[in-house]
C-alpha positions as CSV (number, residue, x, y, z in Angstrom):
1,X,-108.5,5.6,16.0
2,X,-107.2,6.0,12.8
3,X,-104.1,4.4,11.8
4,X,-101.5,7.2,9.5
5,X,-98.8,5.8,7.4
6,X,-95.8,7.7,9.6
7,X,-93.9,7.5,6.7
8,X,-96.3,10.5,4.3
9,X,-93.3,13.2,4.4
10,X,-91.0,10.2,2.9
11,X,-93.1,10.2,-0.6
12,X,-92.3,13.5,-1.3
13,X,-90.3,12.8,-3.8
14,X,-89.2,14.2,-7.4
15,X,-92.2,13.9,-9.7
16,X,-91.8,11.1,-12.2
17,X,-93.7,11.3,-15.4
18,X,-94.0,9.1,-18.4
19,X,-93.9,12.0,-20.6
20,X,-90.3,13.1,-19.5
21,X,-88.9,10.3,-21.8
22,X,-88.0,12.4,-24.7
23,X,-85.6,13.5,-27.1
24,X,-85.0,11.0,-30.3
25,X,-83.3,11.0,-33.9
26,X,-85.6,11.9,-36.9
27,X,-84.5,10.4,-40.2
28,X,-85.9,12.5,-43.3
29,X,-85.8,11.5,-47.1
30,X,-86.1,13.7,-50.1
31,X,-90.0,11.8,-50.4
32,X,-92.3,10.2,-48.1
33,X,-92.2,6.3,-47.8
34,X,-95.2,4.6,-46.8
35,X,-95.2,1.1,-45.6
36,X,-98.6,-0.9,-45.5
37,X,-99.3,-3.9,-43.5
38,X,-98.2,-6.5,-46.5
39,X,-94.3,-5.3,-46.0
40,X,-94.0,-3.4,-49.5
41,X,-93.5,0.5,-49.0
42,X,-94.3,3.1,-51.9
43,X,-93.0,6.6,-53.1
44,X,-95.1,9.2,-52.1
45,X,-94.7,13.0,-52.6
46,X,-98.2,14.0,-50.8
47,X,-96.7,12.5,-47.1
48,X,-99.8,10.5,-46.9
49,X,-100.7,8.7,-43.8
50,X,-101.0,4.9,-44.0
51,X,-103.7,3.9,-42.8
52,X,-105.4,6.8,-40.8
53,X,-104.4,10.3,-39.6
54,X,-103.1,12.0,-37.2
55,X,-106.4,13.2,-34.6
56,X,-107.4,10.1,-35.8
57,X,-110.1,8.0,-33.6
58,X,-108.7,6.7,-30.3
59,X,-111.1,4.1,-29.4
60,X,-111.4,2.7,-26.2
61,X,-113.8,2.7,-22.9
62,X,-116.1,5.7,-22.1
63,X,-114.2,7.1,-19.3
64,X,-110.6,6.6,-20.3
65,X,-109.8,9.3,-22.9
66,X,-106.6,10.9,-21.2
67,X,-104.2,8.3,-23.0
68,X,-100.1,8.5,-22.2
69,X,-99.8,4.7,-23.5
70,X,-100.4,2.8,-26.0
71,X,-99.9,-1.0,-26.7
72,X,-100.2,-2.3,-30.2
73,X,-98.9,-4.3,-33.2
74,X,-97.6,-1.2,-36.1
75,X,-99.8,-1.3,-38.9
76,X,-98.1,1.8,-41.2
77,X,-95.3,4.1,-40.9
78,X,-95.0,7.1,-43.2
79,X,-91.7,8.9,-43.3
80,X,-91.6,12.4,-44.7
81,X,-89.3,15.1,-44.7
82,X,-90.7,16.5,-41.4
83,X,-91.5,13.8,-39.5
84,X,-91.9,10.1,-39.0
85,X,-95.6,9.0,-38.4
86,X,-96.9,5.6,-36.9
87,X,-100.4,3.6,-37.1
88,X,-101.2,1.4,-34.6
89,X,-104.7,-0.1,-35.4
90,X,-106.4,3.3,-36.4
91,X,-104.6,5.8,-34.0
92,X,-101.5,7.7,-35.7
93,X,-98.8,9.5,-33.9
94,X,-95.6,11.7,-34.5
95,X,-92.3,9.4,-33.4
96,X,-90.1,12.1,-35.1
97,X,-89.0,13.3,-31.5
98,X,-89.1,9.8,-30.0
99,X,-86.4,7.6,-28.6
100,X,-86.7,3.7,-29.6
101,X,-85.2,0.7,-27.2
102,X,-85.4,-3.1,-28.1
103,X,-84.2,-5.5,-26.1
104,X,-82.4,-3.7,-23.5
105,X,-80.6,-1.1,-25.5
106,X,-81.2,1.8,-27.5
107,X,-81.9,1.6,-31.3
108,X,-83.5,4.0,-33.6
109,X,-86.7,5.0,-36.0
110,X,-85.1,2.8,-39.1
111,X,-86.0,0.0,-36.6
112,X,-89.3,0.2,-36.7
113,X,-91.0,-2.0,-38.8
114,X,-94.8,-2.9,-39.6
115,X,-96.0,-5.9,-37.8
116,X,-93.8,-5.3,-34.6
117,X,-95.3,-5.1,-31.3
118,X,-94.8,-2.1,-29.4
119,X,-95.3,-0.1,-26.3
120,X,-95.1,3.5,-27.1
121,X,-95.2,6.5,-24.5
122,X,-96.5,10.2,-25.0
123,X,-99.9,11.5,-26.0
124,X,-102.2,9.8,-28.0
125,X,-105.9,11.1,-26.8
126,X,-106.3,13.2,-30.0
127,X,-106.6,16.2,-28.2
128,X,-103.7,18.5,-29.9
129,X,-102.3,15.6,-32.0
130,X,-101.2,12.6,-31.1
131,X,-97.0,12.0,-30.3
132,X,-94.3,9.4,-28.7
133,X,-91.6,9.8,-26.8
134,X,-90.3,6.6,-26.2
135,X,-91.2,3.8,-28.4
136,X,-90.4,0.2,-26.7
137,X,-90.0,-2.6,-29.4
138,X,-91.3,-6.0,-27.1
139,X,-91.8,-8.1,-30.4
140,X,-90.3,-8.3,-33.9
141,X,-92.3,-8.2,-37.0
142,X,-95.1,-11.2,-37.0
143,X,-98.6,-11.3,-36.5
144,X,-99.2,-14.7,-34.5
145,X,-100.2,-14.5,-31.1
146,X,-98.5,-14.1,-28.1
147,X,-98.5,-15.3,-24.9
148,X,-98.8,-12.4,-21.7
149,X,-99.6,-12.1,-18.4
150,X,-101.3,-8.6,-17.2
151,X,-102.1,-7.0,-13.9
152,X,-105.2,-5.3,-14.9
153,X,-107.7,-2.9,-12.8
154,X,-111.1,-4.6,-14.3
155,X,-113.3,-1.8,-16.1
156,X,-117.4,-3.1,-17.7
157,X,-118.7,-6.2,-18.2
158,X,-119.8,-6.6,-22.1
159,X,-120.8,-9.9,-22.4
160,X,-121.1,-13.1,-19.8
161,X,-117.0,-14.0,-20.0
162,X,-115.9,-10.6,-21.2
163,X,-114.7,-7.4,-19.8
164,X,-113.1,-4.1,-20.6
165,X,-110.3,-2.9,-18.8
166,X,-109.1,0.6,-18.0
167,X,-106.2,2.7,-18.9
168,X,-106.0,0.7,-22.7
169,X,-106.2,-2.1,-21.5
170,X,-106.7,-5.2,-23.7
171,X,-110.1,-6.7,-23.9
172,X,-110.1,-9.6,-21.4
173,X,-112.6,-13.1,-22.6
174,X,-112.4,-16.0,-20.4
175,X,-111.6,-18.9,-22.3
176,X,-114.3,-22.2,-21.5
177,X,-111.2,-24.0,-19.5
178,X,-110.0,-21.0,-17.7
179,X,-108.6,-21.6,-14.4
180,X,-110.0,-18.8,-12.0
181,X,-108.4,-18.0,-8.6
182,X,-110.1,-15.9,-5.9
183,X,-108.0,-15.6,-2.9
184,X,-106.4,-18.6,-3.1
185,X,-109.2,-21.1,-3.9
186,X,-110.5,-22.1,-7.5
187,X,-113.7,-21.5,-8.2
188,X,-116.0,-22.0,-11.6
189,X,-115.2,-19.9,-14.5
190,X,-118.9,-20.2,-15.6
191,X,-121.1,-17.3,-14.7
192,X,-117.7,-15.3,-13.0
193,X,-118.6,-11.5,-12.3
194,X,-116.1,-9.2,-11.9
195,X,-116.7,-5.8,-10.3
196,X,-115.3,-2.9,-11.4
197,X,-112.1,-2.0,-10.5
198,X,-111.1,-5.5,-9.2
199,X,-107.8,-5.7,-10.0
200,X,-107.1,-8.9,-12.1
201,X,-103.9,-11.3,-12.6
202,X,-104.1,-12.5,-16.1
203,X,-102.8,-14.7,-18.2
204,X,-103.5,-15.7,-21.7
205,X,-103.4,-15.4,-25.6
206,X,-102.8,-11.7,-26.8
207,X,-103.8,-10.9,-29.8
208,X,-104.3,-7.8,-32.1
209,X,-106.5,-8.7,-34.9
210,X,-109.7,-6.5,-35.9
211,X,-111.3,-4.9,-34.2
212,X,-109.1,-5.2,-31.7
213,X,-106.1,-4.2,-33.5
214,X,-105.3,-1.3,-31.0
215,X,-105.9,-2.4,-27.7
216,X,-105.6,-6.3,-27.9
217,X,-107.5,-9.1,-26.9
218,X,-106.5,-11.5,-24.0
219,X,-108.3,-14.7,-24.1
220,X,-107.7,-15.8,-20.5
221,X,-106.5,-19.1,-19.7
222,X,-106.1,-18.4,-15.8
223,X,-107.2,-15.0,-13.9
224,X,-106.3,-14.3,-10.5
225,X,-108.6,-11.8,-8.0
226,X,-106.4,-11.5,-5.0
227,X,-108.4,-8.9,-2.5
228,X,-105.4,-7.0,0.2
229,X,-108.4,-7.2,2.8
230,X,-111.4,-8.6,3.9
231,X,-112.7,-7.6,7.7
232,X,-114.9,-4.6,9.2
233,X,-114.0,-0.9,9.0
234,X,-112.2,0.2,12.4
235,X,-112.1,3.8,11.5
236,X,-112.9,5.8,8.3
237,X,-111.8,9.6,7.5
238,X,-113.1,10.3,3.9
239,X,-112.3,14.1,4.0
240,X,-108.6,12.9,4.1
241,X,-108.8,10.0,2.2
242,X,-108.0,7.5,4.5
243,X,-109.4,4.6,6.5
244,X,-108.7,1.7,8.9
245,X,-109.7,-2.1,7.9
246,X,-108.6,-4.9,10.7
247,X,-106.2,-3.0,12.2
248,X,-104.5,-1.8,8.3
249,X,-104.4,1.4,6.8
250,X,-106.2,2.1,3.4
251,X,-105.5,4.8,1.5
252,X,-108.1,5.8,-1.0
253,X,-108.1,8.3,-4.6
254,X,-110.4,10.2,-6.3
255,X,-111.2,7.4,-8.5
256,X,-111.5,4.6,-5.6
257,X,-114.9,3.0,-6.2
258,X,-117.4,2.8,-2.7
259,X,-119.9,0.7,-3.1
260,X,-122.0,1.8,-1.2
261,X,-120.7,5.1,-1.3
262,X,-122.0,5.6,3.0
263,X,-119.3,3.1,4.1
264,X,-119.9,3.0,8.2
265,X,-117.4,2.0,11.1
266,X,-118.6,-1.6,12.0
267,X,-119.7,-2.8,8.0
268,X,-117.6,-5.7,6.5
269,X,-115.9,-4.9,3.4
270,X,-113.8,-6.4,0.8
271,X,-110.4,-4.0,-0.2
272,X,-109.0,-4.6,-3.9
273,X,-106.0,-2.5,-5.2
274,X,-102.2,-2.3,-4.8
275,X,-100.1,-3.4,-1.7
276,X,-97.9,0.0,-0.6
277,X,-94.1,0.1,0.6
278,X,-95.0,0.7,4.4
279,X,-97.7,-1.5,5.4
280,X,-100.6,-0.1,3.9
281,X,-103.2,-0.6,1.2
282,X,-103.9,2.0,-2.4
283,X,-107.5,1.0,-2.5
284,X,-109.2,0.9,-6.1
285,X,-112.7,-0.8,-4.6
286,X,-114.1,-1.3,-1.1
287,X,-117.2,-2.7,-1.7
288,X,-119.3,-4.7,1.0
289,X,-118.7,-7.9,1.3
290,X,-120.7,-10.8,1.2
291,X,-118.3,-13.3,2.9
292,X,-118.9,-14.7,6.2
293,X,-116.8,-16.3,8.8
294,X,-113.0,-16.0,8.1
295,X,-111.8,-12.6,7.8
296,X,-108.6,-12.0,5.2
297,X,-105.0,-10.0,4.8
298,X,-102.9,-9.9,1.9
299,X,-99.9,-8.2,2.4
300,X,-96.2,-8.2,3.6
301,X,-94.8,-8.9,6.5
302,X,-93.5,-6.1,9.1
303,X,-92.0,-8.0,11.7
304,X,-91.8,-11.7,13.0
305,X,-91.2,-13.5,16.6
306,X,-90.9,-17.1,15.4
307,X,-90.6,-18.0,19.2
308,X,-93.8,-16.3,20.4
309,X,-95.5,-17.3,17.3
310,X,-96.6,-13.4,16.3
311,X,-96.0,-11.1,13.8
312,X,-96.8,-7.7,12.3
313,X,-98.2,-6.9,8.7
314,X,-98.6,-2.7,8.4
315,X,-100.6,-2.5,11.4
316,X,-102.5,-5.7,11.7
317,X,-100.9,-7.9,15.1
318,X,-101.1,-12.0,14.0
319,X,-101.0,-14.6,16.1
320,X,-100.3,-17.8,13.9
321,X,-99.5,-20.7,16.8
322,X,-101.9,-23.0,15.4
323,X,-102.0,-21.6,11.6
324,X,-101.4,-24.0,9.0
325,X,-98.5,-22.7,6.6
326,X,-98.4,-23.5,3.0
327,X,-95.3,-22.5,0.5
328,X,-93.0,-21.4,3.2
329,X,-89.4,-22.8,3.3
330,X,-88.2,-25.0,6.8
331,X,-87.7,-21.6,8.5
332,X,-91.4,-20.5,8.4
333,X,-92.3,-16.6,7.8
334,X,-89.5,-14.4,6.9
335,X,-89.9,-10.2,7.3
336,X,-90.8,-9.1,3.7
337,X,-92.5,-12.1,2.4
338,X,-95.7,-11.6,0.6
339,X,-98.7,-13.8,2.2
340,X,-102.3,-14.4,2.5
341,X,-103.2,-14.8,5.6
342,X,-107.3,-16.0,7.1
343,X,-108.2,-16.1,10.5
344,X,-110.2,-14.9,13.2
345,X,-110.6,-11.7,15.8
346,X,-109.7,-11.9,19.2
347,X,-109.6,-8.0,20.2
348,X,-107.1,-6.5,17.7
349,X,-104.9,-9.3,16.9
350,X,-106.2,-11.6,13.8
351,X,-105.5,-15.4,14.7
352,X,-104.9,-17.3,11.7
353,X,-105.8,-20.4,10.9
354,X,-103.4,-21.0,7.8
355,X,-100.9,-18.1,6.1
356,X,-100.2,-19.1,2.5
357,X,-96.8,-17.5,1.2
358,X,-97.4,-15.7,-2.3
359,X,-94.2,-16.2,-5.0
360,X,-92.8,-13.0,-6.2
361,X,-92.8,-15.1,-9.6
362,X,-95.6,-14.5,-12.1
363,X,-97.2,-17.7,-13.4
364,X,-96.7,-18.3,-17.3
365,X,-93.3,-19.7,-19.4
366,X,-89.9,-17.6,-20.2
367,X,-90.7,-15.1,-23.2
368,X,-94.0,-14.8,-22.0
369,X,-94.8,-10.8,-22.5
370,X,-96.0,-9.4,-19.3
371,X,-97.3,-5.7,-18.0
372,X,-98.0,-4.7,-14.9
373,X,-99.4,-1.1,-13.2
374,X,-98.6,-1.4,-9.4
375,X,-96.2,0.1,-6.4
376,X,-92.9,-0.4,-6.0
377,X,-92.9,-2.5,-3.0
378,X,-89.2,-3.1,-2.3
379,X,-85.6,-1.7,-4.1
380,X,-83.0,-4.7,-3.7
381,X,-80.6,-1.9,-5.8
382,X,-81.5,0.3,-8.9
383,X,-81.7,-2.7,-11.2
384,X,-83.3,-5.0,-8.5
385,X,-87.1,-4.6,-7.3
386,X,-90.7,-5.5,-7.3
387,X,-93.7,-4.1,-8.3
388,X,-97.0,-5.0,-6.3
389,X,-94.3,-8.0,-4.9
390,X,-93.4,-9.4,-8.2
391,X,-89.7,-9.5,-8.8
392,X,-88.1,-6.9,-11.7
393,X,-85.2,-6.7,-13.3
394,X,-84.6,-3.4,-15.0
395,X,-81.9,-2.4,-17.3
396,X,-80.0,0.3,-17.1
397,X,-81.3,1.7,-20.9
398,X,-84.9,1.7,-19.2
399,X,-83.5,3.6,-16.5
400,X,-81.7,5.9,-18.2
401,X,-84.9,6.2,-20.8
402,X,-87.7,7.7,-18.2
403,X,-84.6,9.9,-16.2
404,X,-84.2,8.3,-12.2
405,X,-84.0,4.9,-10.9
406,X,-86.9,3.3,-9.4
407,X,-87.8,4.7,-6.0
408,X,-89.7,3.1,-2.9
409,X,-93.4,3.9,-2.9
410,X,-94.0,4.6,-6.2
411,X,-96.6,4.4,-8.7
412,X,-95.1,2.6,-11.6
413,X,-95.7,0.9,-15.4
414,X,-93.7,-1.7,-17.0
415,X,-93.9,-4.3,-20.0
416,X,-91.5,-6.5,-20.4
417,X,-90.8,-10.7,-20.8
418,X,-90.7,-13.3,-18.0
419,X,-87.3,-15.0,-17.6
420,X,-86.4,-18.5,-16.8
421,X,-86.0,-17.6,-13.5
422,X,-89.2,-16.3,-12.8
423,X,-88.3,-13.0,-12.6
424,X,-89.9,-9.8,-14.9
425,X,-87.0,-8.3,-17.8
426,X,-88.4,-4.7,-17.7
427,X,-88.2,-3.5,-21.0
428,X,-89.7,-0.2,-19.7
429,X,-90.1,1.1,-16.7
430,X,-91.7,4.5,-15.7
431,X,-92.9,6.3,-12.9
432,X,-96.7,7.1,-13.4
433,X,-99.7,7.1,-11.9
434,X,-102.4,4.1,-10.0
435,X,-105.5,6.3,-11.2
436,X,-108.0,5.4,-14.6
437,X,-107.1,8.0,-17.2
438,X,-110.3,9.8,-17.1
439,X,-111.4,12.8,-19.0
440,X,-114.4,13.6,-17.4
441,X,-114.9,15.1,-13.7
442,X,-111.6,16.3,-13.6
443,X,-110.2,19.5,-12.0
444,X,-107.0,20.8,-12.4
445,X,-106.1,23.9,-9.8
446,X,-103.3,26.4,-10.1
447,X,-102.3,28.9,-7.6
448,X,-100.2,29.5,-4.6
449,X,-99.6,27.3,-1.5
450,X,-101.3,28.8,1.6
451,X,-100.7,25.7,3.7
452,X,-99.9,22.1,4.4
453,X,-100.8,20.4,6.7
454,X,-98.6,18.4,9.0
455,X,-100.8,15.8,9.9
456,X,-102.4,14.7,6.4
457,X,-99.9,16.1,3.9
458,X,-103.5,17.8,2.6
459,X,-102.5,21.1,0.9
460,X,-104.6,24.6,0.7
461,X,-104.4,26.2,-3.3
462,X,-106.5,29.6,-3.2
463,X,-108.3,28.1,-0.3
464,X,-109.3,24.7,-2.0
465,X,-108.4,21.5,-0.1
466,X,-106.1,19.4,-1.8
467,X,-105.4,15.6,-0.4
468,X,-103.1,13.9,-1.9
469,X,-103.4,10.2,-2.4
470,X,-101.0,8.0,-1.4
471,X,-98.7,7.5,-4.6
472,X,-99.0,11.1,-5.7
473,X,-95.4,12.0,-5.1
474,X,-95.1,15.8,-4.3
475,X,-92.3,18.2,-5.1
476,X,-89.6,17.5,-2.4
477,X,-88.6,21.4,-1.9
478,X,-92.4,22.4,-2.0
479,X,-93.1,25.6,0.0
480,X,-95.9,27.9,1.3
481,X,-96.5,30.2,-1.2
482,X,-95.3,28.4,-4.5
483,X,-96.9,28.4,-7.1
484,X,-98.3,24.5,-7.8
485,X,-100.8,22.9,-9.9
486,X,-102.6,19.9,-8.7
487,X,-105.1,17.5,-11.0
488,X,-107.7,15.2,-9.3
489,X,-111.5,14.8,-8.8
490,X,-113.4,15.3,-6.3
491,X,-113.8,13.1,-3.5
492,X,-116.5,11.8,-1.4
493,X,-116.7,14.7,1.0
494,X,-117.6,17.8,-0.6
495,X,-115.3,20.4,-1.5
496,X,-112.2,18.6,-0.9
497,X,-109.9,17.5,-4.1
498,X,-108.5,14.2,-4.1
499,X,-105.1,14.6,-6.1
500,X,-103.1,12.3,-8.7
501,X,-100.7,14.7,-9.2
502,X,-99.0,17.9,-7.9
503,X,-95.9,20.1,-9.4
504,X,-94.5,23.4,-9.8
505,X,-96.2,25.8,-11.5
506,X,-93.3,28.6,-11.5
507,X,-94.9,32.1,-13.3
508,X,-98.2,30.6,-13.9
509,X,-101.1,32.3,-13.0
510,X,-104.3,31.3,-10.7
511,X,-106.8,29.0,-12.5
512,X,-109.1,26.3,-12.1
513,X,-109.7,23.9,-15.2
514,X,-112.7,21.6,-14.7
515,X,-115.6,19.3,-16.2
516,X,-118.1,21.4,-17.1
517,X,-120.8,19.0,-15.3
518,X,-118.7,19.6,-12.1
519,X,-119.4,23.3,-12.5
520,X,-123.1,25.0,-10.8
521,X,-124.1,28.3,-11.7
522,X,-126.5,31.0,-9.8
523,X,-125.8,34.6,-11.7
524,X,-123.2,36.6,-10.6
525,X,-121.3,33.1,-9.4
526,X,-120.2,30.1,-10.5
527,X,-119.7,27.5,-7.9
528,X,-116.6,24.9,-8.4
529,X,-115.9,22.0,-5.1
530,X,-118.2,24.5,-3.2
531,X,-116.5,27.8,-4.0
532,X,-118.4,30.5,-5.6
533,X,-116.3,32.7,-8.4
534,X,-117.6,35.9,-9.4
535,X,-118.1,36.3,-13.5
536,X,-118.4,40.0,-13.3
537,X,-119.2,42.2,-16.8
538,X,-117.2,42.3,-18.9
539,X,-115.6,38.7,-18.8
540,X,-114.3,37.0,-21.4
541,X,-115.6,33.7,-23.1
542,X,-112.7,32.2,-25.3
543,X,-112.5,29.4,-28.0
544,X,-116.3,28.5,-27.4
545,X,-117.5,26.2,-30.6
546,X,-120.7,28.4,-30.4
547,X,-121.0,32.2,-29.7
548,X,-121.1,32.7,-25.8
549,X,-122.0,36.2,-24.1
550,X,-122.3,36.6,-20.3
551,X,-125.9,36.0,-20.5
552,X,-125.8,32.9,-22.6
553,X,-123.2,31.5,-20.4
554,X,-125.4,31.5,-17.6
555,X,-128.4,30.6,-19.6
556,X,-130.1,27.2,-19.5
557,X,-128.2,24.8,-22.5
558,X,-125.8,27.9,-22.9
559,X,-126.8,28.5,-26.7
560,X,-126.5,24.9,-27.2
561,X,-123.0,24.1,-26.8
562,X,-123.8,20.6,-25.2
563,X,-125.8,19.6,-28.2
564,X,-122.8,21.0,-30.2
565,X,-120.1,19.3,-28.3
566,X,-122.1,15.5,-28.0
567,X,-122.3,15.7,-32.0
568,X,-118.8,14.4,-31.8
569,X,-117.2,14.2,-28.0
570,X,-119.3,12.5,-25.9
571,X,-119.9,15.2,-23.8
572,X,-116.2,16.2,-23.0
573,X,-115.3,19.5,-22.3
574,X,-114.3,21.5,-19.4
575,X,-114.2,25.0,-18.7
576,X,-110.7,26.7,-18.1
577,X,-111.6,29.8,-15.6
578,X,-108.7,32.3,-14.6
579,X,-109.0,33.4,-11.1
580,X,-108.3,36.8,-9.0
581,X,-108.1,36.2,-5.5
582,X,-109.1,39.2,-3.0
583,X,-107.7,40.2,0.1
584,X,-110.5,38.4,1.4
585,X,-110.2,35.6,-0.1
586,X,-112.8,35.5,-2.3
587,X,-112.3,34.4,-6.4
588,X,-113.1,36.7,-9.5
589,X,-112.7,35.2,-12.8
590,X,-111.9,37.4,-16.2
591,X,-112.0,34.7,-18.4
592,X,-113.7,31.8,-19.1
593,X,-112.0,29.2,-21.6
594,X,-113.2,26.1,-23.5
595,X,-111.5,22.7,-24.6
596,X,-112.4,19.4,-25.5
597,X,-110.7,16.8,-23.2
598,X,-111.6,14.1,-25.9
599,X,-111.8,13.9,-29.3
């Protein structure tokens, strides 16, 4: 039986989005100045801008084009009359409209200087023109390198020792000493494989020099793979995104990687993602696995009876009376800690043989920089919490910057320095999202609510199933018949949506937006997650790059607009299709848009 997290209706929360950090001072002068990498700045009436321009190349892994973040050293800035405009590597972007914080407070554009290290929020995927709109100074001017620590979710493997990670991530190279950590136990750097979307712990040397002078590279010194679960599959329910793994709930995403992709009740498995709030697990990977004998939890702790020796984590009953405990204080296993835990099955109940206590404090030295992508797994008070159980300070400037305090259950992103005492100093600190930043296979669905249901939180838009995933916080006065949008991809069962996101969509009128290779056609329909749409005479084809009639549209190679799109894209585009809906239910577009999701 499957296991639901009873606590679903509690994550319906306010939506919290990077790009609500706005608002900012814009300083103008009577000519442009444009400062270049060797500190000098120059006069210039023609607003050039430094050293690339705006639309400029993005960079980065195939796959992860949909950029709100961006990490770098600042190699130009170009004030004009209109606007300010910032190169990091060889991506530009307009900071006119952005606010600027360094160390805990707020300060302005005329702090910005070429060298510094930044984190800057917004849109930089080229798309319409890159912008920020919150610009996070983490390091004055100075080019040496820096020492950081960096949950990652692990994305291709370029070289033996050397991966790509996703959302802009830095390049990760495993230095010929690296200490490397799999659940606990060292094993040999040499010949290490990582699967994608592992999620990583690492530590290292950050540097930004070319050709990595826009998303960094992190020579590792130590990487930690800690998997939340390793143990057979009790109960699996892919339609709603949700599974059971020794006795623990797993939540899964759009994006959640099955290999293989025919999971069964019975197989073992491996689980790597993001401890949740309540006792449950935001997968990123559950692969088979190839261990034998001792099955694994990693997690916190529900509930403990130190007399009968037993205690809870999510749903998974422990019985450690002759476990071996390592890192816990005289009083043993305390409610909330964060452990690893190995054992055995006796019916439901895992009997350990040792629990190892996990430190909320990230290894590395004070100063060190450090960003992490994770859940906020407990809220001591607004200032006071941890993120995937790593303890958080947060100032009230980063509060105020992204809107609301940080809330239970969250998805959230953070850069900031480690502190003498262990602890993380948020710098920033904004809600987002667990998922990869993927332009490609994505559909975005607008339209009224029909229903929700009560069981799964899965919602009906114009008759398309919507599940949302586990940190996709929902509207918290949501209603049937609102008007919503929702953006996911499809999941593993046919015709069902698995959502990142869902908001209001007040006045908006019924659409679908998706990949073009997600989209079949059979004249008079299109088919989109298994629902046909009528293109009837007389539709409209708007802002194709090549010229598109009915016919052509629904022709093989439709008058080459793939050939004319890969000449610069990589293939991205998707297809933005308004939709009547009839009394029976059935869909009628009358226009049929393009855009590039990439470029």
């Amino acid at each position: 039986m499957l296991t639901l997290n009873p606590n679903w209706r509690s994550l319906i929360v306010a939506c919290v989005l990077v790009s609500a950090c706005g608002g900012g001072d814009n300083p103008t002068t009577s000519a442009s100045i444009s400062k270049n990498m060797n500190g000098g700045s120059q006069g210039s009436s023609s607003g050039g801008q430094g050293s690339c321009g705006l639309g400029g190349a993005t960079g980065g892994i195939e796959g992860t084009g949909v950029r709100q973040k961006l990490t770098g050293r600042i190699t130009g800035i170009t004030v004009s009359d209109t606007d300010t405009t910032v190169a990091v590597g060889s991506t530009c972007f307009a900071a006119g409209g952005a606010r600027v914080y360094q160390g805990g407070a707020a300060a302005s554009l005329s702090d910005l200087q070429v060298a510094q290290l930044i984190a800057a929020e917004g849109n930089f995927s080229g798309q319409s023109g890159n912008y920020a709109s919150s610009i996070y100074i983490l390091q004055s001017a100075g080019s040496g390198p820096l020492q950081s620590v960096q949950e990652l979710r692990m994305w291709d493997q370029l070289s033996a020792g050397d991966w790509g990670t996703a959302n802009w991530g830095p390049e990760v190279m495993l230095a010929p000493s690296a200490t490397v950590l799999i659940d606990g136990v060292q094993v040999p750097a040499a010949g290490l494989t990582v699967d994608k979307d592992e999620i990583a712990l690492v530590t290292g040397v950050l540097t930004f020099d070319p050709p990595h002078d826009q998303l960094g590279l992190l020579t590792a010194g130590r990487i930690e793979i800690a998997h939340l679960l390793d143990g057979p599959i009790d109960a699996i329910d892919l339609g709603h995104a949700v599974a059971t793994v020794l006795g623990m709930t797993v939540y899964l995403d759009g994006q959640t990687l099955l290999e293989p992709s025919t999971l069964q009740v019975g197989m073992r498995v491996r689980v790597s993602g993001h401890p949740t709030a309540f006792g449950g697990v935001a997968a990123t990977l559950i692969a088979q696995s190839n261990a034998s004998g001792e099955y694994l939890v990693t997690n916190f702790i529900s509930s403990v009876d130190p007399g009968s020796k037993q205690l809870k984590i999510g749903g998974v009953s422990v019985d450690y009376t002759a476990a071996m405990l390592q890192g816990f204080s005289a009083d043993g296993p305390q409610a909330g800690d964060h452990v690893r835990v190995k054992g055995s099955r006796s019916g439901t109940t895992l009997v350990a043989t040792s629990i190892a206590y996990i430190s909320p404090h990230l290894p590395g030295s004070a100063g060190n920089l450090v960003s992490l992508l994770g859940i906020v797994t407990a809220v001591a008070s607004p200032s006071e919490v941890s993120v995937d159980g790593y303890a958080v300070s947060v100032t009230d400037v980063a509060i105020q910057a992204c809107g609301v305090s940080p809330q239970l259950g969250i998805a959230a992103s953070l850069d900031g320095t480690l502190q003498p005492s262990g602890d993380i100093l948020a710098a920033d600190f904004c809600g987002t999202w667990l998922g990869v930043r993927d332009y490609k296979k994505n559909v975005t669905i607008t339209g009224p609510l029909d229903a929700i249901d009560p069981n799964f939180g899965t919602l009906s838009i114009l008759g398309f199933d919507v599940q949302p995933g586990y940190a996709t916080p929902l509207p918290s006065d949501i209603k049937i018949g609102d008007v919503v949008r929702s953006w996911g991809f499809p999941g593993a069962v046919p015709g069902v949506l698995l959502s990142n996101s869902v908001g209001p969509a007040p006045g908006q009128t019924p659409s679908i937006d998706a990949y073009h290779g997600l989209i079949s056609y059979a004249d008079p329909f299109i088919y989109v997650l298994g629902h046909a749409i009528t293109v009837p005479p007389g539709t409209s084809f708007l802002g194709f790059p090549v010229p598109m009639t009915r016919s052509s549209f629904f022709s093989p190679g439709q008058n080459g607009i793939t050939q004319d799109v890969n000449a610069n894209c990589g293939d991205a585009y998707n297809f933005d299709i308004s939709l009547d809906r009839g009394k029976d239910g059935s869909l009628t577009t009358r226009s049929v848009g393009f855009h590039i999701t990439r470029c």
